[in-house]
C-alpha positions as semicolon CSV with decimal commas, in nm:
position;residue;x (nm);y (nm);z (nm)
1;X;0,000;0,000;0,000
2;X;0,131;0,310;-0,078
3;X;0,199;0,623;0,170
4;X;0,044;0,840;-0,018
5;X;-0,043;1,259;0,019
6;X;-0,376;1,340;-0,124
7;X;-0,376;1,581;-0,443
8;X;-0,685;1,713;-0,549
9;X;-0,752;1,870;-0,889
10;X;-1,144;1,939;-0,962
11;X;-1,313;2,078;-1,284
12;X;-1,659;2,188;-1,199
13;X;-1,742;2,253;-1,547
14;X;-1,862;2,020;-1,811
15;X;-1,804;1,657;-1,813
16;X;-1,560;1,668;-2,014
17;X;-1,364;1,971;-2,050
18;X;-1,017;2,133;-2,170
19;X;-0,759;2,101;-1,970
20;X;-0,604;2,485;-1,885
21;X;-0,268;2,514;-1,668
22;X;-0,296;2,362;-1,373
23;X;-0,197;2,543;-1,002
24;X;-0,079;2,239;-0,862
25;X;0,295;2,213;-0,725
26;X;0,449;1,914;-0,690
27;X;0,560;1,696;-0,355
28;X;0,859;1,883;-0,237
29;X;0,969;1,543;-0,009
30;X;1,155;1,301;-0,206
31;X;1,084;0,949;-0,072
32;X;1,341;0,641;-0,202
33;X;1,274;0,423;-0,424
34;X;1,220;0,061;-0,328
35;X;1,090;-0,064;-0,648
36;X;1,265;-0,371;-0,837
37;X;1,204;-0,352;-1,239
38;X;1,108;-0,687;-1,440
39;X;1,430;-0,785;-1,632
40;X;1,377;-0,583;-2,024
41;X;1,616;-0,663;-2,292
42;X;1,537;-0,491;-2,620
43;X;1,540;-0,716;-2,869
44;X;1,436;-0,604;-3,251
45;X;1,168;-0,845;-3,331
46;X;0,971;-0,737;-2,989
47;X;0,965;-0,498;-2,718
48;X;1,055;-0,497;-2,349
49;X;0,695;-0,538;-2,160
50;X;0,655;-0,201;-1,923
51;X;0,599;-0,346;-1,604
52;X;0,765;-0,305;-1,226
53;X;0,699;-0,557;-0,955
54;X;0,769;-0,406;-0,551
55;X;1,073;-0,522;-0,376
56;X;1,089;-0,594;-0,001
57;X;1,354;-0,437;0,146
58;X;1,647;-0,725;0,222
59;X;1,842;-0,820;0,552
60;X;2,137;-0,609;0,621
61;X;2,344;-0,933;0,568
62;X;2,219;-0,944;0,190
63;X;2,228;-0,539;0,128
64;X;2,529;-0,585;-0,095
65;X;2,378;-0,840;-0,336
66;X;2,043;-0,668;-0,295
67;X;2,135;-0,310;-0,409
68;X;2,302;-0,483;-0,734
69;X;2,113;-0,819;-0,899
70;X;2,022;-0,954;-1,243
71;X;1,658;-0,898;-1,131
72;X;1,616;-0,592;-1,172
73;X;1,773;-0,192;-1,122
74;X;1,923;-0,102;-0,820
75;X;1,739;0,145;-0,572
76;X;2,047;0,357;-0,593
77;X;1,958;0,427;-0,961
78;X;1,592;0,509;-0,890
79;X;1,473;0,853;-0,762
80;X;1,118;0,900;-0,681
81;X;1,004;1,262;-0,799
82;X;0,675;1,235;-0,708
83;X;0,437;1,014;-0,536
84;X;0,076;1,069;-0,427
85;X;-0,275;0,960;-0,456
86;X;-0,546;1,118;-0,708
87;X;-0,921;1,053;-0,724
88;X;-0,856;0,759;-1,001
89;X;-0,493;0,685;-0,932
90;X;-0,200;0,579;-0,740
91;X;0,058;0,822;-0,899
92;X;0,447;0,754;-0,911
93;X;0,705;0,932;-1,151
94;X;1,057;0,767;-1,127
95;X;1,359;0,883;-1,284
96;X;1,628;0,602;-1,428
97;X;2,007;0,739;-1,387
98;X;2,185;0,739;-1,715
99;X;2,517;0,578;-1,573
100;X;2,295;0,258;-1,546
101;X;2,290;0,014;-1,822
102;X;1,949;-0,094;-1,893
103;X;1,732;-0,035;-2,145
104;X;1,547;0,284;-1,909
105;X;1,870;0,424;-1,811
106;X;1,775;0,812;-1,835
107;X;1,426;0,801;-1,830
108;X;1,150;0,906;-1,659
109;X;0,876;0,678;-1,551
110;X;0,539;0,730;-1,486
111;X;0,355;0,487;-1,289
112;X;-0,011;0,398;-1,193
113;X;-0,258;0,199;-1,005
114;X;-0,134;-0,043;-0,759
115;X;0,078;-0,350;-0,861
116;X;0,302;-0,011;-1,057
117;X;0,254;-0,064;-1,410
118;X;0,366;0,176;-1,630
119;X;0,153;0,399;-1,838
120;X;0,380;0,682;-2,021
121;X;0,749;0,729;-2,038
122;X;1,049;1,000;-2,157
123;X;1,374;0,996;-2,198
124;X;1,627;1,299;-2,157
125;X;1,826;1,273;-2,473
126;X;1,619;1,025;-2,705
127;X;1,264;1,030;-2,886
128;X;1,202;0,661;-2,960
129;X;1,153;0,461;-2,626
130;X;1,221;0,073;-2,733
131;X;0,815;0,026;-2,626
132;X;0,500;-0,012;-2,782
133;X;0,522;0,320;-2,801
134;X;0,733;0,332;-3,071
135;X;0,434;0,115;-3,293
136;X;0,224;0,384;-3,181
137;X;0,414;0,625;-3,370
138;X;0,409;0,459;-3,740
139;X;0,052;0,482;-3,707
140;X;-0,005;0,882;-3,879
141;X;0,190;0,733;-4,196
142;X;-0,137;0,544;-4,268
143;X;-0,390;0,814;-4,195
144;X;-0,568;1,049;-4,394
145;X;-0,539;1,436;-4,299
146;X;-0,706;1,492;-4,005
147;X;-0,722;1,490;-3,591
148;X;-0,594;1,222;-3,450
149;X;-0,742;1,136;-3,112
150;X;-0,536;0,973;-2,830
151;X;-0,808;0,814;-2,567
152;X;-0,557;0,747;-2,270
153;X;-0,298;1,039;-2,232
154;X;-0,139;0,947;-1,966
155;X;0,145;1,180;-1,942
156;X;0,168;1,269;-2,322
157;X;0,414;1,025;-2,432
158;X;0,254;0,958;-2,740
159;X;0,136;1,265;-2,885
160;X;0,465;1,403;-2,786
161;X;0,669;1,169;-2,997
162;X;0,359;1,186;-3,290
163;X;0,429;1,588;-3,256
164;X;0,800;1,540;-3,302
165;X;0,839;1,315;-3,597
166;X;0,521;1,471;-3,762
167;X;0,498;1,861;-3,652
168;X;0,147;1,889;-3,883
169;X;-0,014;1,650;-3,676
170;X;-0,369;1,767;-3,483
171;X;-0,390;1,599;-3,161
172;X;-0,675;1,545;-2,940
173;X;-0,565;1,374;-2,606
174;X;-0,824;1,260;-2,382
175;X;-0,729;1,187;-1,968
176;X;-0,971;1,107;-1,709
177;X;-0,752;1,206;-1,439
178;X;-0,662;1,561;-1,418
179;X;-0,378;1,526;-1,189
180;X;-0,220;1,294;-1,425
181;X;-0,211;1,628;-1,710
182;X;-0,023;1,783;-1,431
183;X;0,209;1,536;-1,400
184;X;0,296;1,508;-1,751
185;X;0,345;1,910;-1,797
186;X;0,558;1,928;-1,452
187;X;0,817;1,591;-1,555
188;X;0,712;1,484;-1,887
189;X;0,786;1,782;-2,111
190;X;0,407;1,808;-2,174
191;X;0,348;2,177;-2,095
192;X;0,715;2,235;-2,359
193;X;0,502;1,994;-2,634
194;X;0,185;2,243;-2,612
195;X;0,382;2,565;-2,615
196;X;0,622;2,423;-2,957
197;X;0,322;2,325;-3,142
198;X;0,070;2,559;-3,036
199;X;-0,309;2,468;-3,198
200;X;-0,209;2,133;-3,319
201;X;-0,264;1,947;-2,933
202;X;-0,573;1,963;-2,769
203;X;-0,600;1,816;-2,425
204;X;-0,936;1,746;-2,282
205;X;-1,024;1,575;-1,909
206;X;-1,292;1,353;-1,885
207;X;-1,414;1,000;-2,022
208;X;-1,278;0,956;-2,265
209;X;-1,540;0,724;-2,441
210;X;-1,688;1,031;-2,519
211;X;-1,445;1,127;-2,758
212;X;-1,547;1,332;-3,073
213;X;-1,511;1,631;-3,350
214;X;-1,746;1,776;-3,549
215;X;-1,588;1,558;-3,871
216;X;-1,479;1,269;-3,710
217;X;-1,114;1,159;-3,666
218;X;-0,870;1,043;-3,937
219;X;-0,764;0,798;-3,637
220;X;-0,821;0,687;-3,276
221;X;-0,490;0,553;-3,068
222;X;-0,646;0,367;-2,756
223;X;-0,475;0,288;-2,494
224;X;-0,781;0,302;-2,221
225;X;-0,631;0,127;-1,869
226;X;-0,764;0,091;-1,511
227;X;-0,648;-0,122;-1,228
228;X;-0,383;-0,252;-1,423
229;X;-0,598;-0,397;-1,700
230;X;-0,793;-0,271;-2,028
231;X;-1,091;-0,122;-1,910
232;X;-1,431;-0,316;-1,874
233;X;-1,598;-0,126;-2,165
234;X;-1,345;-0,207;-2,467
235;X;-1,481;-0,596;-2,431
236;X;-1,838;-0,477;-2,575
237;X;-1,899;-0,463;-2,922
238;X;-2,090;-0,217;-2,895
239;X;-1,834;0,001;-2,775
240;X;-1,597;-0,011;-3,062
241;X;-1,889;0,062;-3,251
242;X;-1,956;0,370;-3,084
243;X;-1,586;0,411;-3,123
244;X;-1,582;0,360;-3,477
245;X;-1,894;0,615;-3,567
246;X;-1,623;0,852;-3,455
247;X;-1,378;0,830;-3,769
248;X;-1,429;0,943;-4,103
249;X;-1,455;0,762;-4,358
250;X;-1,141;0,515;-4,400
251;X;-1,030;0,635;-4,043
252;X;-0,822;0,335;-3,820
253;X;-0,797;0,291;-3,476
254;X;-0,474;0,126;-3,301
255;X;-0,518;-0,011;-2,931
256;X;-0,326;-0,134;-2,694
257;X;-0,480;-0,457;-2,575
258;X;-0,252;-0,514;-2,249
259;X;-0,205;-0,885;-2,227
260;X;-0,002;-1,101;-1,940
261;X;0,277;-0,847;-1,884
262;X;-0,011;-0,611;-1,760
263;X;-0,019;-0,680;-1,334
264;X;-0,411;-0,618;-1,246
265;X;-0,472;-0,470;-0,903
266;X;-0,685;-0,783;-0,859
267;X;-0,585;-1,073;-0,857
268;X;-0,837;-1,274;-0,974
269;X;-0,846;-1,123;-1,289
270;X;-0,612;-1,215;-1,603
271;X;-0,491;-0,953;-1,820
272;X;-0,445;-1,277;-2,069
273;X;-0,777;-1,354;-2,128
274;X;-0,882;-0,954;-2,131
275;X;-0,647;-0,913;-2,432
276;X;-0,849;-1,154;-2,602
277;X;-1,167;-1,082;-2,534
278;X;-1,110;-0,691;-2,622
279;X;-0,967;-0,819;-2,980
280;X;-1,289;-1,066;-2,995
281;X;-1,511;-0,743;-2,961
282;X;-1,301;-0,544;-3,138
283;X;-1,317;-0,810;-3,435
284;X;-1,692;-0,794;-3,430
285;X;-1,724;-0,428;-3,441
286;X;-1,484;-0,404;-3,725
287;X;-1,623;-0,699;-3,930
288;X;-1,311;-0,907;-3,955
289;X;-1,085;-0,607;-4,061
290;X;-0,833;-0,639;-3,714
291;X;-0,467;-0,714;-3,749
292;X;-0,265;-0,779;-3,434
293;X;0,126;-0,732;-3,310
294;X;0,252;-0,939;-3,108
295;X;0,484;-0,854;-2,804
296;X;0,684;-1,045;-2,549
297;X;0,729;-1,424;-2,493
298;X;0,468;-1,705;-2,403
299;X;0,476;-1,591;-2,045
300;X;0,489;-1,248;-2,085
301;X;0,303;-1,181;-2,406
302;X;0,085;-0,862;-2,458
303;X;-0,031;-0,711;-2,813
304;X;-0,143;-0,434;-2,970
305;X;-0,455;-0,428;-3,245
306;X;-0,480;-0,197;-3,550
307;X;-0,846;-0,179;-3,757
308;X;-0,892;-0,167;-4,112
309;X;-0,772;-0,398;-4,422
310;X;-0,357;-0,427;-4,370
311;X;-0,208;-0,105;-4,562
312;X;0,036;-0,193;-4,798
313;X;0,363;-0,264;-4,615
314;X;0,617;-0,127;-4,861
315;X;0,480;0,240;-4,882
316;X;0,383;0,191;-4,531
317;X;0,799;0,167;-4,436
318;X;0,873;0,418;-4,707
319;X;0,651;0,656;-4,461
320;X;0,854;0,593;-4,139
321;X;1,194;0,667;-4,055
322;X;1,430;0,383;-4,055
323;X;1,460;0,286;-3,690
324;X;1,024;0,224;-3,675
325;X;1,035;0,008;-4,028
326;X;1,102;-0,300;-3,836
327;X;0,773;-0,277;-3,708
328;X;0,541;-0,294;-4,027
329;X;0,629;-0,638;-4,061
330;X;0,519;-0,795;-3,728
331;X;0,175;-0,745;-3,824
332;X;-0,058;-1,044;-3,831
333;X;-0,429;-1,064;-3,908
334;X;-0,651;-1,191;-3,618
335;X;-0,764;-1,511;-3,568
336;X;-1,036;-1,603;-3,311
């Protein structure tokens, strides 16, 4: 259980309303980190699974072998910036040093909900993260001109990297949790994203089901998580329909379906089976038309979805820079 201050960030207005600068000012007590990350090696045919497990701080005896093991980072690395409780979330932001070698080393971490997974993430010195992240950001090279809504901010990652590799990009990012915004524009570089591009992000709080503009969107990135597993609603149909009456015509949605390497608050439920029961709705909504990506191993598989028939892979690459090609050919169609 987290020791936790309480923060408290309130719109009064509409349900679901633009997100102005926030007042709030951040935990000036530093508390260290005891947290223990899952071993991640990138490899180029998948990507490291963002998820940490907690650590239980070792006998004195052990503190040598504990502060260094193949399990995970040291604590000595690890520097808690922030940690609180919102209305919706258990909030941590951790920052990776650079002299560590590890696939993080540098970044900054944002975690939610209990069991710590990981929802957005930054580095210092680098745009592409090694994550599913990165998949997220071939997805404009297949769109149509138009907004692109992002239905789970989280701390921005996405539409920041989106903004950076294409600057005429419209963004509308959808949060639920207000205090999260405020996270992302105090360690995230969120608040530096809206000022650069000015009138091409627009960040709204609120449910984010409720997502729409008055044309539709050219595409929907959905990456909708609570408790540590894809949210009750994106298993109905009827949903992703709604979803879908959203886009214009020809418009694509990409999801993150969470999977295994997703650690749900309870522990009766399997993020496993959630995956595939989201894609099973998801497939209904969409006819047939739902390709998948595969992540991870056997144990520690998760995957993310992407609507419409498969665009053509060759002037899908010639779209991307070279370091995201790699991804247009791990696509699969779905198979129940």
């Amino acid at each position: 259980m987290l020791a936790s201050m309480e923060l408290r960030c309130f719109f009064t207005s509409r349900p679901l309303v633009r997100h102005e600068t926030s007042t709030w000012n951040p935990p000036t007590s530093l508390q260290r980190a005891t947290l223990f990350f899952s071993p991640l090696k990138p490899f180029r045919d998948r990507l490291p699974q963002l998820r940490v497990v907690a650590s239980t701080p070792p006998p004195k005896s052990l503190n040598q072998q504990a502060r260094r093991t193949d399990d995970g980072i040291p604590m000595d690395y690890v520097k808690t910036l922030a940690k609180f409780k919102s209305r919706h979330n258990h909030i941590r932001v951790l920052e990776i040093s650079r002299r560590l070698d590890h696939p993080f080393a540098g970044s900054r971490l944002l975690l939610l909900d209990r069991p710590g997974n990981i929802h957005s993430i930054a580095f210092l010195f680098k745009l592409l993260t090694g994550t599913y992240f990165d998949v997220f950001a071939t997805f404009p090279a297949i769109l149509s001109d138009g907004p692109l809504a992002i239905l789970g901010l989280g701390a921005g990652t996405a539409a920041s990297m989106i903004l950076q590799l294409y600057p005429q990009a419209e963004i509308h990012g959808y949060e639920i949790d207000p205090c999260v915004v405020s996270v992302g524009r105090e360690y995230f570089g969120l608040s530096k994203i809206e000022k650069q591009h000015r009138g091409r992000i627009f960040i709204y709080v609120g449910d984010a089901l409720r997502a729409s503009v008055r044309e539709g969107f050219s595409g929907m990135i959905v990456d909708l998580f609570s408790k540590g597993v894809v949210i009750p609603e994106l298993q109905k149909p009827e949903t992703w329909v709604r979803l879908r009456s959203n886009l214009r015509k020809g418009g694509r949605v990409m999801v993150n379906c969470g999977g295994s390497c997703v650690e749900p608050e309870d522990a009766a439920r399997d993020g496993a089976s959630i995956m595939e029961e989201t894609l099973k709705a998801m497939d209904e909504a969409f006819h047939g038309q739902v390709s998948v990506l595969k992540l991870g191993d056997r144990k520690e598989d998760s995957c993310l979805a992407l609507t419409g028939p498969m665009p053509d892979p060759v002037a899908w690459k010639q779209a991307l820079q070279s370091s995201l090609r790699h991804h247009v050919d791990m696509w699969r169609p779905y198979r129940r």
